[in-house]
N, C-alpha and C positions, 0 to 999 in steps of 0.2 A: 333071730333076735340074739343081739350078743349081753354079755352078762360080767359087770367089773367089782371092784369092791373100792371104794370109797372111804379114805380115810382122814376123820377129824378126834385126833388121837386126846382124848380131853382127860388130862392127871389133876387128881384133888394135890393143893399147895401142900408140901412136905413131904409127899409121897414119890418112892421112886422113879426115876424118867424110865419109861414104858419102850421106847426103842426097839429092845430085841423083838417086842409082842410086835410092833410093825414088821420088821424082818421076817417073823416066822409067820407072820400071815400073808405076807407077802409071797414067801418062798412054798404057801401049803396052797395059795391060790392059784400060782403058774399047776402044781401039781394037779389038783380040783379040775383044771379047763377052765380058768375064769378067763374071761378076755381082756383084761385090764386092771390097774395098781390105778387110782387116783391120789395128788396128796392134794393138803388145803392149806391156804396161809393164815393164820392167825397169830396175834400178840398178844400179853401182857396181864394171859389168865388163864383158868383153867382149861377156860374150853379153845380145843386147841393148839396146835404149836407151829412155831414162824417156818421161816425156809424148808418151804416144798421142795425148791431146785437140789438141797443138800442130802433129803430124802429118796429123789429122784434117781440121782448119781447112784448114792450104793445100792439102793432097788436094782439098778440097771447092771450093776456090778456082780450081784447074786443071783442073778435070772439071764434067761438065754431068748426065750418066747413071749412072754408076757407085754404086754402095753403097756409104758410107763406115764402116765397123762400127769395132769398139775389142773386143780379145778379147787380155787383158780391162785394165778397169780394175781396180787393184788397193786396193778400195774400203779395207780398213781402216787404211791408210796415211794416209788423207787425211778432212779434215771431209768430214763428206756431204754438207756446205750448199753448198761449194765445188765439189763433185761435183758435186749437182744443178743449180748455177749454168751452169757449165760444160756439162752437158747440153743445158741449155734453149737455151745460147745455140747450140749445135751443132746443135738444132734445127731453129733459125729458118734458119741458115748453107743446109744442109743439104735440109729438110723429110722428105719420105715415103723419103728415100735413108740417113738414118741406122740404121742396128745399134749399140745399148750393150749391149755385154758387158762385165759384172762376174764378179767372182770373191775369193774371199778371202784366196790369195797363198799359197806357199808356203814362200818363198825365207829361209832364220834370216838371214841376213847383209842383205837387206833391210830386215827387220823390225828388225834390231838398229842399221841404220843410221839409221832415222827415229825410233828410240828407242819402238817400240814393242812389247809383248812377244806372238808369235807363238802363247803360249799361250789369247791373247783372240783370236785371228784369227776364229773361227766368230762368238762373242759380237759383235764390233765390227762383223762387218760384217752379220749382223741388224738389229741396232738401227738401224745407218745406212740400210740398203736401206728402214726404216719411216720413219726420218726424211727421206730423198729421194722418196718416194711421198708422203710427205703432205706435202709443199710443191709438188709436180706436184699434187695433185688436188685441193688446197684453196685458197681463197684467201688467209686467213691460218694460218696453223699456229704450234702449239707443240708444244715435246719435254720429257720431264726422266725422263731414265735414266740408267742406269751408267755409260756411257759422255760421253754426248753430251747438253749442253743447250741448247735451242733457245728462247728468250722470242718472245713473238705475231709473227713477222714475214708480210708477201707477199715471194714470191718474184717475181724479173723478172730476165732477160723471163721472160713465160710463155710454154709450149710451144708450138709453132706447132700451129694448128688444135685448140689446149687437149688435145690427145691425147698422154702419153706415148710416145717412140721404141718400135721393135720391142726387148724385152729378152730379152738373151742370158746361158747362166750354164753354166759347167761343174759336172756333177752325176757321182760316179761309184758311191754308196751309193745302197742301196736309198730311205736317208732321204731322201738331196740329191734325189734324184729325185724324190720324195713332193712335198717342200717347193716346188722349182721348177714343179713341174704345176700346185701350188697354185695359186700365185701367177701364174699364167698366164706363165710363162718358156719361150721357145724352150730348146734344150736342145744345150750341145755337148757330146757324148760318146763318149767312147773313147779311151782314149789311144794314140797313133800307138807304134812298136814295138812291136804288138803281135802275137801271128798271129791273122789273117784270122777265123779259128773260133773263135776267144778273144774277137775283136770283137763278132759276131754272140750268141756265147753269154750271153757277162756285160756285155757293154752296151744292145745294140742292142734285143734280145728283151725284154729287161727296159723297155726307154724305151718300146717299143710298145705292152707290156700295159698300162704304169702308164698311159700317155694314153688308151689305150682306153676303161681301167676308168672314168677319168675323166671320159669324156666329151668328152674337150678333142682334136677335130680339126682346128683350127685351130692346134696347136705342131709346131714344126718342130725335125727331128736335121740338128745341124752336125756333121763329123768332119773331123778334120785332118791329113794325111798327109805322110811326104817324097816331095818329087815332083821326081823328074830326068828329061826325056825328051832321048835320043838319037838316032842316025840306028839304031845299034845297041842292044845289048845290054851289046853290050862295051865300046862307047863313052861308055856313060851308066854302067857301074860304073867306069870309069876315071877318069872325070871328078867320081863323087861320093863314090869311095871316101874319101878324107882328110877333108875335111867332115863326111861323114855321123859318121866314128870321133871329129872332133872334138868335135861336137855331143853326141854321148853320152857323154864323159869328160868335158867339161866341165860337161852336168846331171846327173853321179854326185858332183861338187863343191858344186855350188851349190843341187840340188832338197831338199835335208836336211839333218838331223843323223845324223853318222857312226856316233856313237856310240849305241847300244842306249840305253842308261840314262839320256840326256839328251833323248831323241825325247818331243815332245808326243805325249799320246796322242790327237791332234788329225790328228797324221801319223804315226800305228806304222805305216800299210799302207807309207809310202816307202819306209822300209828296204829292201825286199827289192829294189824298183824300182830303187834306187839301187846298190845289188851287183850287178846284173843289166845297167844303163848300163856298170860299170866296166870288163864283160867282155867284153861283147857284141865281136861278130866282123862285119867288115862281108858276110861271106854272110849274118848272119841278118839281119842288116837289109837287105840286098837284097831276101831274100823275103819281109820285112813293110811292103815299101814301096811303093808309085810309080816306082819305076824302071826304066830300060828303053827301047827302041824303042817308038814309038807301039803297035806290036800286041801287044806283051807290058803295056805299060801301061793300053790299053785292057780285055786281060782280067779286071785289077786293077779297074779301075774298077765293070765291069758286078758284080765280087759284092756290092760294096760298093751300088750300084744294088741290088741285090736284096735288101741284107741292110734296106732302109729309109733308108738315106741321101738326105735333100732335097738337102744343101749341102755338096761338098767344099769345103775349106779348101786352096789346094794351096801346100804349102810349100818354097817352091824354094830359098831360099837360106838354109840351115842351118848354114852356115858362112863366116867373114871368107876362107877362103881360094878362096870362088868368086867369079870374075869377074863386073863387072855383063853382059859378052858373052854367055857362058855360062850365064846366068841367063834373060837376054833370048830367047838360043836355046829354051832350054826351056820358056820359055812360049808364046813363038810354037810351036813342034812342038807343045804340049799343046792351043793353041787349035785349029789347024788340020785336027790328024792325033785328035783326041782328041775333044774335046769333042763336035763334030758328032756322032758318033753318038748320044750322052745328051741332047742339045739338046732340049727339046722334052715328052722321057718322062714321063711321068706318074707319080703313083701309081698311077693306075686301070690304065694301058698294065702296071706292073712286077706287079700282081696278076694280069693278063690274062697275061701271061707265067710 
Protein backbone atom coordinates (compact mmCIF):
# COMPACT_ATOMS: atom_id res chain seq x y z
CA UNK A 1 0.00 0.00 0.00
CA UNK A 2 1.41 3.31 -1.10
CA UNK A 3 0.57 6.44 0.89
CA UNK A 4 0.42 10.40 -0.84
CA UNK A 5 -0.65 13.54 0.45
CA UNK A 6 -3.41 15.42 -1.26
CA UNK A 7 -3.64 18.90 -1.41
CA UNK A 8 -6.89 21.36 -1.41
CA UNK A 9 -5.02 24.24 0.01
CA UNK A 10 -8.26 26.27 1.33
CA UNK A 11 -7.16 30.25 2.67
CA UNK A 12 -9.88 32.33 4.53
CA UNK A 13 -10.43 35.74 2.03
CA UNK A 14 -7.68 38.46 3.19
CA UNK A 15 -5.38 36.09 4.61
CA UNK A 16 -2.04 35.29 3.36
CA UNK A 17 -1.56 33.04 0.27
CA UNK A 18 -0.30 29.81 2.03
CA UNK A 19 2.11 28.70 -0.88
CA UNK A 20 5.37 28.13 0.88
CA UNK A 21 3.09 25.76 3.54
CA UNK A 22 2.49 23.72 0.18
CA UNK A 23 6.25 23.65 -0.56
CA UNK A 24 7.26 22.69 2.73
CA UNK A 25 4.86 20.02 2.93
CA UNK A 26 5.64 19.06 -0.01
CA UNK A 27 9.38 19.00 0.43
CA UNK A 28 8.84 17.23 4.29
CA UNK A 29 6.78 14.47 2.42
CA UNK A 30 9.39 13.30 -0.20
CA UNK A 31 11.56 13.29 3.23
CA UNK A 32 8.57 11.22 5.39
CA UNK A 33 8.43 8.33 2.45
CA UNK A 34 5.25 9.51 1.07
CA UNK A 35 4.60 8.35 -2.26
CA UNK A 36 3.06 11.17 -3.88
CA UNK A 37 2.26 15.35 -3.97
CA UNK A 38 -1.51 15.54 -5.42
CA UNK A 39 -2.75 19.01 -6.40
CA UNK A 40 -6.52 20.03 -7.04
CA UNK A 41 -8.07 22.70 -9.25
CA UNK A 42 -10.34 25.05 -7.84
CA UNK A 43 -11.69 28.77 -8.34
CA UNK A 44 -13.16 31.71 -7.09
CA UNK A 45 -13.11 30.94 -3.30
CA UNK A 46 -11.76 29.89 -0.30
CA UNK A 47 -11.88 26.44 -0.72
CA UNK A 48 -9.16 25.86 -2.75
CA UNK A 49 -6.85 27.16 -5.36
CA UNK A 50 -6.82 27.21 -9.49
CA UNK A 51 -3.62 25.87 -11.49
CA UNK A 52 -2.53 22.50 -10.30
CA UNK A 53 -0.17 22.30 -13.43
CA UNK A 54 1.71 25.63 -11.82
CA UNK A 55 1.88 23.92 -8.62
CA UNK A 56 3.04 20.77 -10.08
CA UNK A 57 6.03 22.37 -12.11
CA UNK A 58 7.81 23.91 -8.96
CA UNK A 59 6.89 20.70 -6.69
CA UNK A 60 8.67 18.97 -9.45
CA UNK A 61 11.49 21.56 -9.35
CA UNK A 62 12.08 21.06 -5.33
CA UNK A 63 11.93 17.41 -5.29
CA UNK A 64 14.03 14.63 -6.98
CA UNK A 65 11.73 11.14 -5.84
CA UNK A 66 8.39 12.01 -5.13
CA UNK A 67 5.23 11.68 -7.41
CA UNK A 68 3.95 14.63 -8.74
CA UNK A 69 0.04 13.76 -9.55
CA UNK A 70 -2.97 16.62 -10.30
CA UNK A 71 -6.26 15.11 -9.02
CA UNK A 72 -7.85 16.44 -10.77
CA UNK A 73 -7.68 18.64 -13.71
CA UNK A 74 -10.65 20.08 -14.27
CA UNK A 75 -10.49 19.18 -18.15
CA UNK A 76 -13.75 20.86 -19.54
CA UNK A 77 -12.91 24.17 -18.39
CA UNK A 78 -9.98 24.45 -20.47
CA UNK A 79 -8.87 23.66 -24.35
CA UNK A 80 -7.57 20.18 -24.32
CA UNK A 81 -4.77 21.32 -26.63
CA UNK A 82 -3.60 23.48 -23.87
CA UNK A 83 -4.14 20.59 -21.53
CA UNK A 84 -2.40 18.24 -23.34
CA UNK A 85 0.53 20.78 -23.98
CA UNK A 86 0.70 21.33 -20.61
CA UNK A 87 0.99 17.53 -19.96
CA UNK A 88 3.66 16.88 -22.26
CA UNK A 89 5.63 19.48 -20.88
CA UNK A 90 5.09 18.05 -17.20
CA UNK A 91 6.29 15.14 -18.67
CA UNK A 92 9.49 15.93 -19.74
CA UNK A 93 9.75 18.15 -16.13
CA UNK A 94 8.74 15.32 -14.41
CA UNK A 95 9.26 11.74 -16.34
CA UNK A 96 8.07 8.34 -14.88
CA UNK A 97 6.95 10.56 -11.43
CA UNK A 98 3.96 12.09 -13.10
CA UNK A 99 0.08 11.19 -12.07
CA UNK A 100 -2.60 13.16 -14.54
CA UNK A 101 -5.70 13.10 -13.04
CA UNK A 102 -8.67 14.45 -14.79
CA UNK A 103 -12.10 14.76 -14.02
CA UNK A 104 -15.02 16.67 -15.27
CA UNK A 105 -15.85 19.08 -12.44
CA UNK A 106 -18.49 19.78 -10.48
CA UNK A 107 -18.59 23.12 -9.11
CA UNK A 108 -22.05 25.64 -11.11
CA UNK A 109 -20.27 28.72 -9.88
CA UNK A 110 -17.08 27.51 -11.68
CA UNK A 111 -18.42 26.45 -14.68
CA UNK A 112 -20.47 29.71 -14.64
CA UNK A 113 -17.34 31.56 -14.15
CA UNK A 114 -15.31 30.45 -17.23
CA UNK A 115 -18.57 30.84 -18.96
CA UNK A 116 -19.19 27.59 -19.52
CA UNK A 117 -22.38 25.52 -19.19
CA UNK A 118 -22.14 22.67 -16.58
CA UNK A 119 -24.81 20.82 -18.37
CA UNK A 120 -21.91 19.81 -21.23
CA UNK A 121 -19.58 18.83 -18.34
CA UNK A 122 -19.80 14.79 -19.35
CA UNK A 123 -20.00 15.90 -23.27
CA UNK A 124 -16.94 18.37 -23.09
CA UNK A 125 -14.76 16.62 -21.47
CA UNK A 126 -15.16 13.14 -23.71
CA UNK A 127 -14.43 14.86 -26.60
CA UNK A 128 -11.55 16.56 -25.06
CA UNK A 129 -9.94 13.40 -23.29
CA UNK A 130 -10.08 12.00 -27.49
CA UNK A 131 -8.66 15.14 -28.58
CA UNK A 132 -5.66 14.95 -25.83
CA UNK A 133 -5.05 11.16 -26.60
CA UNK A 134 -4.79 11.73 -30.09
CA UNK A 135 -2.10 14.44 -30.13
CA UNK A 136 -0.10 12.20 -27.37
CA UNK A 137 -0.26 9.15 -29.76
CA UNK A 138 -0.11 10.63 -33.12
CA UNK A 139 2.13 12.53 -34.63
CA UNK A 140 0.01 14.84 -36.57
CA UNK A 141 -3.63 14.84 -35.52
CA UNK A 142 -6.92 16.53 -36.32
CA UNK A 143 -10.40 16.95 -34.61
CA UNK A 144 -13.84 18.34 -35.70
CA UNK A 145 -16.72 17.95 -33.03
CA UNK A 146 -19.16 19.55 -31.03
CA UNK A 147 -17.32 20.97 -28.99
CA UNK A 148 -13.69 21.45 -30.05
CA UNK A 149 -11.70 21.87 -33.50
CA UNK A 150 -8.55 20.93 -33.93
CA UNK A 151 -6.77 21.47 -37.95
CA UNK A 152 -3.59 18.86 -38.78
CA UNK A 153 -1.30 20.03 -35.94
CA UNK A 154 2.16 18.06 -34.07
CA UNK A 155 2.08 18.35 -30.85
CA UNK A 156 5.55 19.42 -28.76
CA UNK A 157 7.06 18.61 -26.94
CA UNK A 158 6.39 15.18 -27.13
CA UNK A 159 5.86 12.81 -24.19
CA UNK A 160 8.95 12.00 -22.70
CA UNK A 161 9.74 8.33 -23.67
CA UNK A 162 6.65 8.84 -26.37
CA UNK A 163 4.59 7.11 -23.53
CA UNK A 164 1.58 8.79 -22.05
CA UNK A 165 1.79 9.74 -17.96
CA UNK A 166 -0.02 7.19 -15.55
CA UNK A 167 -3.88 8.52 -15.91
CA UNK A 168 -6.13 9.08 -13.11
CA UNK A 169 -10.01 9.78 -13.13
CA UNK A 170 -12.69 9.78 -10.62
CA UNK A 171 -15.38 7.19 -11.51
CA UNK A 172 -18.51 6.73 -9.09
CA UNK A 173 -21.31 4.94 -11.54
CA UNK A 174 -21.31 1.78 -12.65
CA UNK A 175 -20.89 3.67 -16.27
CA UNK A 176 -17.87 5.87 -15.23
CA UNK A 177 -16.38 2.83 -14.15
CA UNK A 178 -17.04 0.86 -17.44
CA UNK A 179 -15.57 3.80 -19.40
CA UNK A 180 -12.50 4.33 -17.28
CA UNK A 181 -11.41 0.43 -17.26
CA UNK A 182 -11.79 1.06 -20.90
CA UNK A 183 -9.74 3.17 -21.49
CA UNK A 184 -7.13 1.84 -19.27
CA UNK A 185 -7.60 4.67 -16.41
CA UNK A 186 -6.32 4.07 -12.79
CA UNK A 187 -9.30 4.69 -10.90
CA UNK A 188 -9.95 7.17 -7.70
CA UNK A 189 -12.84 6.12 -5.88
CA UNK A 190 -14.99 6.53 -3.06
CA UNK A 191 -15.77 9.45 -1.78
CA UNK A 192 -14.27 10.29 1.66
CA UNK A 193 -17.35 10.87 4.34
CA UNK A 194 -18.43 8.22 3.77
CA UNK A 195 -19.01 5.00 6.28
CA UNK A 196 -16.39 2.53 5.92
CA UNK A 197 -19.15 -0.39 4.80
CA UNK A 198 -20.63 1.99 2.37
CA UNK A 199 -17.08 2.32 0.92
CA UNK A 200 -16.34 -1.25 0.60
CA UNK A 201 -19.89 -1.97 -0.67
CA UNK A 202 -20.74 0.62 -3.48
CA UNK A 203 -17.26 1.52 -4.42
CA UNK A 204 -14.63 -0.52 -3.89
CA UNK A 205 -16.28 -4.23 -4.77
CA UNK A 206 -17.70 -2.79 -7.68
CA UNK A 207 -13.95 -1.19 -9.03
CA UNK A 208 -12.67 -4.88 -8.42
CA UNK A 209 -15.27 -6.91 -10.24
CA UNK A 210 -15.33 -4.48 -13.24
CA UNK A 211 -11.27 -4.84 -13.61
CA UNK A 212 -11.42 -8.28 -13.05
CA UNK A 213 -13.99 -8.89 -15.64
CA UNK A 214 -11.80 -6.93 -17.70
CA UNK A 215 -8.93 -8.25 -17.46
CA UNK A 216 -7.04 -5.14 -16.63
CA UNK A 217 -4.51 -6.01 -13.51
CA UNK A 218 -2.53 -3.50 -14.18
CA UNK A 219 -5.31 -0.40 -12.76
CA UNK A 220 -4.98 0.77 -9.70
CA UNK A 221 -7.87 2.20 -6.55
CA UNK A 222 -6.87 5.69 -5.19
CA UNK A 223 -9.06 6.71 -2.18
CA UNK A 224 -8.95 9.83 -0.51
CA UNK A 225 -9.49 10.42 3.20
CA UNK A 226 -9.43 13.17 6.25
CA UNK A 227 -6.58 12.43 7.87
CA UNK A 228 -5.48 14.07 11.34
CA UNK A 229 -3.16 12.24 13.40
CA UNK A 230 -2.64 12.99 17.02
CA UNK A 231 -0.65 12.04 20.16
CA UNK A 232 -4.42 11.13 21.28
CA UNK A 233 -7.75 10.79 20.31
CA UNK A 234 -8.82 13.67 21.85
CA UNK A 235 -6.25 15.59 20.86
CA UNK A 236 -6.64 15.03 17.17
CA UNK A 237 -10.67 15.55 17.42
CA UNK A 238 -9.86 18.96 19.04
CA UNK A 239 -7.64 19.98 16.70
CA UNK A 240 -9.77 18.92 13.54
CA UNK A 241 -13.04 19.58 14.80
CA UNK A 242 -13.68 23.27 13.24
CA UNK A 243 -11.93 22.47 9.95
CA UNK A 244 -13.24 19.26 9.34
CA UNK A 245 -17.26 21.20 10.08
CA UNK A 246 -15.79 23.74 7.83
CA UNK A 247 -14.98 21.76 5.16
CA UNK A 248 -18.34 20.20 4.83
CA UNK A 249 -20.45 23.43 4.92
CA UNK A 250 -18.58 24.99 2.81
CA UNK A 251 -18.96 21.87 -0.06
CA UNK A 252 -22.84 21.90 0.84
CA UNK A 253 -22.31 25.48 -0.93
CA UNK A 254 -20.16 25.14 -3.57
CA UNK A 255 -20.42 20.96 -4.70
CA UNK A 256 -24.09 21.88 -6.39
CA UNK A 257 -27.14 23.28 -7.17
CA UNK A 258 -29.43 23.79 -4.14
CA UNK A 259 -32.20 23.79 -5.75
CA UNK A 260 -34.06 20.37 -7.03
CA UNK A 261 -35.51 21.90 -10.27
CA UNK A 262 -32.33 23.44 -11.54
CA UNK A 263 -29.95 20.26 -10.76
CA UNK A 264 -28.28 18.94 -14.04
CA UNK A 265 -29.43 15.66 -14.50
CA UNK A 266 -25.73 15.21 -14.94
CA UNK A 267 -25.50 15.85 -10.93
CA UNK A 268 -29.23 14.74 -9.44
CA UNK A 269 -27.11 12.08 -7.27
CA UNK A 270 -25.51 15.60 -5.44
CA UNK A 271 -28.26 16.63 -3.94
CA UNK A 272 -28.74 14.39 -1.31
CA UNK A 273 -24.61 14.60 -0.75
CA UNK A 274 -25.13 18.16 -0.44
CA UNK A 275 -28.08 17.89 2.52
CA UNK A 276 -26.08 15.49 4.14
CA UNK A 277 -22.50 18.02 4.13
CA UNK A 278 -25.01 20.72 5.68
CA UNK A 279 -25.69 18.59 8.51
CA UNK A 280 -23.32 16.32 9.13
CA UNK A 281 -22.00 16.38 12.88
CA UNK A 282 -18.37 16.26 13.59
CA UNK A 283 -18.84 12.68 15.53
CA UNK A 284 -19.94 11.36 12.24
CA UNK A 285 -17.13 12.51 10.53
CA UNK A 286 -14.76 11.37 13.10
CA UNK A 287 -15.92 7.82 12.53
CA UNK A 288 -15.73 8.15 8.74
CA UNK A 289 -12.30 9.50 8.85
CA UNK A 290 -8.50 9.13 9.58
CA UNK A 291 -8.56 10.54 12.63
CA UNK A 292 -7.08 9.98 15.80
CA UNK A 293 -3.96 8.61 17.65
CA UNK A 294 -1.61 6.65 15.29
CA UNK A 295 -3.42 3.35 16.79
CA UNK A 296 -6.88 4.29 16.24
CA UNK A 297 -5.82 5.54 12.80
CA UNK A 298 -3.82 2.69 12.00
CA UNK A 299 -7.11 0.56 12.51
CA UNK A 300 -8.69 2.75 9.80
CA UNK A 301 -6.09 2.35 7.67
CA UNK A 302 -5.76 -1.68 7.54
CA UNK A 303 -9.73 -1.93 6.46
CA UNK A 304 -9.40 0.17 3.95
CA UNK A 305 -5.95 -2.08 3.08
CA UNK A 306 -8.25 -4.93 2.94
CA UNK A 307 -11.15 -3.35 1.28
CA UNK A 308 -8.48 -3.25 -2.03
CA UNK A 309 -7.08 0.03 -1.62
CA UNK A 310 -3.45 0.57 -3.61
CA UNK A 311 -3.01 4.35 -2.83
CA UNK A 312 -4.26 6.44 0.18
CA UNK A 313 -4.77 9.91 -0.72
CA UNK A 314 -4.19 11.52 2.86
CA UNK A 315 -5.83 14.77 3.23
CA UNK A 316 -4.55 16.71 6.01
CA UNK A 317 -5.40 20.05 5.55
CA UNK A 318 -9.16 20.54 5.07
CA UNK A 319 -9.39 23.57 6.39
CA UNK A 320 -7.74 27.49 6.25
CA UNK A 321 -8.16 27.31 10.00
CA UNK A 322 -5.32 24.54 10.44
CA UNK A 323 -1.98 25.57 11.07
CA UNK A 324 1.02 24.87 8.62
CA UNK A 325 2.57 23.33 12.47
CA UNK A 326 -0.28 21.21 12.92
CA UNK A 327 -0.48 19.82 9.60
CA UNK A 328 3.25 19.19 9.61
CA UNK A 329 2.70 17.33 12.92
CA UNK A 330 0.25 15.13 11.47
CA UNK A 331 2.07 14.15 8.69
CA UNK A 332 5.22 13.39 10.46
CA UNK A 333 2.90 11.15 13.28
CA UNK A 334 1.20 9.50 10.08
CA UNK A 335 4.69 8.83 8.29
CA UNK A 336 6.25 7.45 11.30
CA UNK A 337 3.68 5.86 13.61
CA UNK A 338 1.37 4.86 10.58
CA UNK A 339 2.55 4.07 7.55
CA UNK A 340 5.35 1.58 8.46
CA UNK A 341 3.08 -1.03 9.13
CA UNK A 342 1.40 -0.85 5.32
CA UNK A 343 4.89 -0.19 3.82
CA UNK A 344 5.63 -2.85 1.81
CA UNK A 345 2.05 -4.97 1.81
CA UNK A 346 1.07 -6.25 -1.16
CA UNK A 347 -1.80 -7.33 -2.83
CA UNK A 348 -0.67 -10.88 -2.69
CA UNK A 349 0.36 -10.37 1.41
CA UNK A 350 -3.63 -8.55 1.88
CA UNK A 351 -5.16 -11.88 -0.07
CA UNK A 352 -2.99 -14.12 2.04
CA UNK A 353 -4.39 -12.30 4.96
Amino acid sequence: MEFSVLFVPSTSHGSPERYSDIIEQTQAAERLGYHGVWFTEHHFSEYGRPDPMLLAAHAAALTTTIRIGLAVVVVPLHNPISVAEQVATLSNLCGDRLQFGMGRGNQPEEFWGYGVSLDEAKQRFDEAFEVMTGLWENETYSHKGQFYEVPEVTLVPRLKGGARPALWQPAVSPSSVEWVISKGINGLIGPYLTPFDDLEAKYFKPWHAAVAKAGRTDLKLAHNQFVHVAETDEQAYAEAEEAAIWYARMASQLWGERDKTKVSPQFAYMTEVLEFFENVSFDEIFDMSLIGSPERVSKQVDRLFGYGVDELLVFNWFGPQMSNETIMRSLTLFAERVMPEFTGRTTESRRAG
